[in-house]
VMD Tcl script that draws the C-alpha trace (Angstrom):
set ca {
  {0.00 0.00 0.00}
  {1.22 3.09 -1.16}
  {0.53 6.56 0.25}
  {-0.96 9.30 -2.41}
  {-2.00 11.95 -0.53}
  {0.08 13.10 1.31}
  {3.14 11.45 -0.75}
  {5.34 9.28 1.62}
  {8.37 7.22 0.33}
  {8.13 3.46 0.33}
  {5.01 1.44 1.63}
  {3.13 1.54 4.25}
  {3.64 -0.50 7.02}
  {1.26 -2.03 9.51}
  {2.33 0.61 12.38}
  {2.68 3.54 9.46}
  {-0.90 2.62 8.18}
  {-2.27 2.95 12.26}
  {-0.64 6.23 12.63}
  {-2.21 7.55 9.33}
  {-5.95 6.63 10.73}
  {-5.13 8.46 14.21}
  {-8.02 10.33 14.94}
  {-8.13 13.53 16.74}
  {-8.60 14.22 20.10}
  {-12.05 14.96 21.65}
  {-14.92 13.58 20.27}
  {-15.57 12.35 16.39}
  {-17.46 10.83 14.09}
  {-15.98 8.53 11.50}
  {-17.70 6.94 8.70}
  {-16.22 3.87 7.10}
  {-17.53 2.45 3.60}
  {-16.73 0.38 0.28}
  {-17.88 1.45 -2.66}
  {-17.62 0.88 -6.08}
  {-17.00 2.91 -8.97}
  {-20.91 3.34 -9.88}
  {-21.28 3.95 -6.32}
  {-22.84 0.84 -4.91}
  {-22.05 -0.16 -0.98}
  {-22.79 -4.24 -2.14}
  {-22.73 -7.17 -4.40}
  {-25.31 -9.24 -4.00}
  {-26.52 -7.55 -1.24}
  {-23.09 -7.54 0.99}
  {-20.23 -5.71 1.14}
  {-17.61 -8.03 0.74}
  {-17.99 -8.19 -2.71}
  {-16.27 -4.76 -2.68}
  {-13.80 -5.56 -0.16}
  {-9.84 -6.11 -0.95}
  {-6.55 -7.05 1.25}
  {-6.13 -3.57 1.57}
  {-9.78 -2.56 2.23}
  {-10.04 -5.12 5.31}
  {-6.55 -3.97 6.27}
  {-7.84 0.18 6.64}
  {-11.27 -1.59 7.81}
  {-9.66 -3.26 11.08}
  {-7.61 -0.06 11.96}
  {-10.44 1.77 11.82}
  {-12.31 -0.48 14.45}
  {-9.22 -0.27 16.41}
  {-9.33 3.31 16.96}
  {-12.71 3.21 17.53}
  {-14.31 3.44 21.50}
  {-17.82 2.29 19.71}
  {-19.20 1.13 16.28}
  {-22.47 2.38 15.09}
  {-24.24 0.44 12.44}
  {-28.06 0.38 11.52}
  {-29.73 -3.13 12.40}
  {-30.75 -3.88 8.85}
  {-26.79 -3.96 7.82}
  {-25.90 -5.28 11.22}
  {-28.24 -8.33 10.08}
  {-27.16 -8.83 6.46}
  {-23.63 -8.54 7.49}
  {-23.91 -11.37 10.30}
  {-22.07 -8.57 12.91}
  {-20.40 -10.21 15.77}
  {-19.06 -8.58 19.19}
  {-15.47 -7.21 18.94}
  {-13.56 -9.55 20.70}
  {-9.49 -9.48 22.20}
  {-8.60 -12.22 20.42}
  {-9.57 -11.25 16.77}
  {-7.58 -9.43 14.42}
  {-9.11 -5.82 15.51}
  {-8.76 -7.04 19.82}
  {-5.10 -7.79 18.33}
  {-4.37 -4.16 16.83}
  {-5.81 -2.56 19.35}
  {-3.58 -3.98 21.91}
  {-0.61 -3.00 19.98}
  {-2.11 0.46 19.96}
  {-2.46 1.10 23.54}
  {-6.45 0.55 23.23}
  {-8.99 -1.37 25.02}
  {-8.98 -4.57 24.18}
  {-13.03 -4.31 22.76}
  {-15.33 -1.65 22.28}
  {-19.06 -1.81 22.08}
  {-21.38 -2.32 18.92}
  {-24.05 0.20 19.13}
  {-27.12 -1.14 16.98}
  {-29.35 1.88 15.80}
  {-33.25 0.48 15.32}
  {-36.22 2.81 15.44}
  {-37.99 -0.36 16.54}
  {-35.55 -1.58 18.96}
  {-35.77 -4.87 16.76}
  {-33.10 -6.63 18.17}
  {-33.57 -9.93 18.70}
  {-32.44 -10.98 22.44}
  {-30.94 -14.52 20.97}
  {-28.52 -12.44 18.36}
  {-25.36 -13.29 19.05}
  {-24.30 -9.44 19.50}
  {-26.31 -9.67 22.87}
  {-25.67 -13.62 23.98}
  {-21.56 -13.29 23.25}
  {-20.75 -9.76 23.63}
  {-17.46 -8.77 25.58}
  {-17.95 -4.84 25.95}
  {-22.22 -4.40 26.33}
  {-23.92 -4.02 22.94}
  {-26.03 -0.84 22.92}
  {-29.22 -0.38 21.42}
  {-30.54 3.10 19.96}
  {-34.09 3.65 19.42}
  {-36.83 5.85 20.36}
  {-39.94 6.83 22.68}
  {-42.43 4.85 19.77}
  {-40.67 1.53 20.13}
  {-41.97 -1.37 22.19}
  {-41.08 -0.33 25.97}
  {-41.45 -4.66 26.07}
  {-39.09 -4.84 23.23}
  {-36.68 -2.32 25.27}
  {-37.14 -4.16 28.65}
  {-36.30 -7.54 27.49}
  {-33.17 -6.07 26.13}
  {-32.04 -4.43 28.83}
  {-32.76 -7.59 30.74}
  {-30.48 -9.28 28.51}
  {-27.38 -7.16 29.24}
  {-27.60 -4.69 26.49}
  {-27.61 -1.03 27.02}
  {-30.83 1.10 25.65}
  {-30.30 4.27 24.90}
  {-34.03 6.05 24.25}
  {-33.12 9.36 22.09}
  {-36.18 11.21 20.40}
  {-39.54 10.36 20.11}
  {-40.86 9.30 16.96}
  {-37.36 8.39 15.25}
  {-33.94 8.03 16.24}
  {-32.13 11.40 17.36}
  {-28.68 10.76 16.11}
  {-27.18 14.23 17.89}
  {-28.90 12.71 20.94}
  {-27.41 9.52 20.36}
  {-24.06 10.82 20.56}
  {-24.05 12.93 23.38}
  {-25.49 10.00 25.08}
  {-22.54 7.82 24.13}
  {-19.66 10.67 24.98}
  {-21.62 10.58 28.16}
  {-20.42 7.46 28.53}
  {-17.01 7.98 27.38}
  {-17.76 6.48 23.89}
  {-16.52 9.57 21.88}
  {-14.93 8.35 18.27}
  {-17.27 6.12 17.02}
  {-16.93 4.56 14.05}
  {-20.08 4.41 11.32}
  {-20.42 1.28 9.08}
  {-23.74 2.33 7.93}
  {-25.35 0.97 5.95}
  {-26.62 4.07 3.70}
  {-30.26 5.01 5.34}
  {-28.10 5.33 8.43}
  {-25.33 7.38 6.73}
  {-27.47 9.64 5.00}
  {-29.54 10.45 8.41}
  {-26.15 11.05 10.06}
  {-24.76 13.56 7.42}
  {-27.82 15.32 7.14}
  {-28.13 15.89 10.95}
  {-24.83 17.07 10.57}
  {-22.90 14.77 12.96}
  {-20.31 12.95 10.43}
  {-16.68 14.88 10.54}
  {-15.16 12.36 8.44}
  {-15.49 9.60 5.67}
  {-13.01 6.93 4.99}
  {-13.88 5.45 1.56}
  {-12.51 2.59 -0.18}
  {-13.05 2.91 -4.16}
  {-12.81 -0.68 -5.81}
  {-12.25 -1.01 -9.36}
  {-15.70 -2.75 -10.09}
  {-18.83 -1.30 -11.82}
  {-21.93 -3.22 -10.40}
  {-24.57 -1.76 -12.50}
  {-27.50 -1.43 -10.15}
  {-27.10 -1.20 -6.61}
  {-27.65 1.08 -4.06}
  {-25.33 4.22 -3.45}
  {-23.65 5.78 -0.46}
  {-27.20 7.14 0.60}
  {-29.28 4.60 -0.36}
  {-32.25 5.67 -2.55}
  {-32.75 9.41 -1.24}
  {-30.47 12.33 -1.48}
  {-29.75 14.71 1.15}
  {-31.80 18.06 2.48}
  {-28.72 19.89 0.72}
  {-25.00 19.00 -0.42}
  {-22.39 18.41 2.03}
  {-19.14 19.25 1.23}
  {-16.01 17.34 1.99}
  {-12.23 17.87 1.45}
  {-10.00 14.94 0.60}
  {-6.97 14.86 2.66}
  {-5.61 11.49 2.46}
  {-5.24 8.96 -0.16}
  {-3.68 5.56 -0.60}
  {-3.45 2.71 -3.19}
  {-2.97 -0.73 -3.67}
  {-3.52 -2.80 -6.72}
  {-6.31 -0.50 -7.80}
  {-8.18 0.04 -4.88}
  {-8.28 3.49 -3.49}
  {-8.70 4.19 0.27}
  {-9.54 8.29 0.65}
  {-10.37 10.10 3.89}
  {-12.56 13.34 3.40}
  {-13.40 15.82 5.97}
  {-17.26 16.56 5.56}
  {-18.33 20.04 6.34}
  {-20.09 20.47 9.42}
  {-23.68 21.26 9.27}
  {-26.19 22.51 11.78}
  {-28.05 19.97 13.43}
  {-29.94 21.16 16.47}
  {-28.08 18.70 18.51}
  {-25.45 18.89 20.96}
  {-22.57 19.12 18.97}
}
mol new
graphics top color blue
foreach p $ca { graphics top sphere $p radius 0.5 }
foreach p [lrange $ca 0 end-1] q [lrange $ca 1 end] { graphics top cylinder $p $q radius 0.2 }
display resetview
């Protein structure tokens, strides 16, 4: 892996790759997708169609850097997520990097449809969380919480993501990581929240599938400024700082 932007001599090594995906201090929101040239997220409905050495390589540093990963329950489902755990590759790295050894998944679902029996409640290490809202079940909510998961209620009739993350910083969650998928990447940059976007471009055209943000477009455009790029075999890995937009949160 090679970086592009800005240059560096040689190749990137594991540690040099790490240090490149530092994020700042204080707190941050980092959005981490594969897409492909026409702009779909999937192949056949999954990512991993999309994905590359190099895109799982950026993908685990990423997680490692992360105190919590936020992901929508529809992609958290088609993905089969699992609980971050020390012994995997990403508990691995973030040893190395001084880090806890796991950090929470934090499921967003407007219906608080997470099943008790998923395995990212029966075999999580750090607590899953659960996001949702005053319209969900409250019996939906209370079996979860009975379960070991931690709800988070934020907004009434949908999911307040500003809310969301000032209830996680509460809790000393304050860089989390966003794997989507698109509904809940679109509602994030459009409530203003998302300060950055790591994107992996693979060479593939897919001819069909969904985009970035899904089937809708945003309120209005949000800007971003590329200031990082890397390469391997094709595959490009860029970082963008997204402009900040009001949200009426607490940000």
């Amino acid at each position: 892996m090679r970086a592009l932007l800005p240059p560096a001599a040689g190749l990137l090594d594991a540690a040099t790759l790490a240090e490149t995906y530092r994020p700042p201090p204080g707190r941050h929101v980092r959005a981490g997708f594969v897409a492909a040239l026409d702009g779909a997220t999937s192949v056949d409905g999954l990512s991993s169609g999309l994905g590359s050495a190099a895109d799982k390589a950026v993908f685990r540093v990423l997680r490692a850097w992360a105190d919590a990963v936020l992901v929508g329950r529809g992609t958290a489902t088609a993905e089969g997520y699992r609980p971050l755990t020390p012994d995997s590759p990403v508990g691995r790295i973030r040893a190395e990097l001084g880090r806890p050894a796991t950090a929470p998944v934090v499921v967003v679902s407007r219906h608080a449809s997470l099943p008790p029996t998923d395995r990212l409640v029966t075999q999580a290490v750090s607590p899953t969380h659960l996001v949702t809202c005053t319209a969900s079940d409250p019996g939906r909510r209370a079996v979860l919480t009975a379960a070991g998961v931690q709800v988070l209620v934020c907004g009434d009739d949908d999911v307040d993501l500003p809310a969301a993350l000032d209830a996680l910083a509460d809790r000393g969650l304050t860089h989390v990581l966003c794997e989507g998928g698109p509904t809940l990447f679109r509602s994030a940059v459009a409530a203003g929240v998302v300060d950055e976007l790591c994107l992996t471009i693979a060479p593939l055209l897919t001819g069909g599938a969904a985009g970035l943000l899904g089937e809708h477009g945003l309120p209005a455009p949000a800007r971003a400024e590329l200031v990082g790029l890397l390469e391997e075999d094709g595959v490009l890995l860029t970082r963008y700082v997204i402009e900040r937009r009001p949200s009426g949160g607490g940000r």
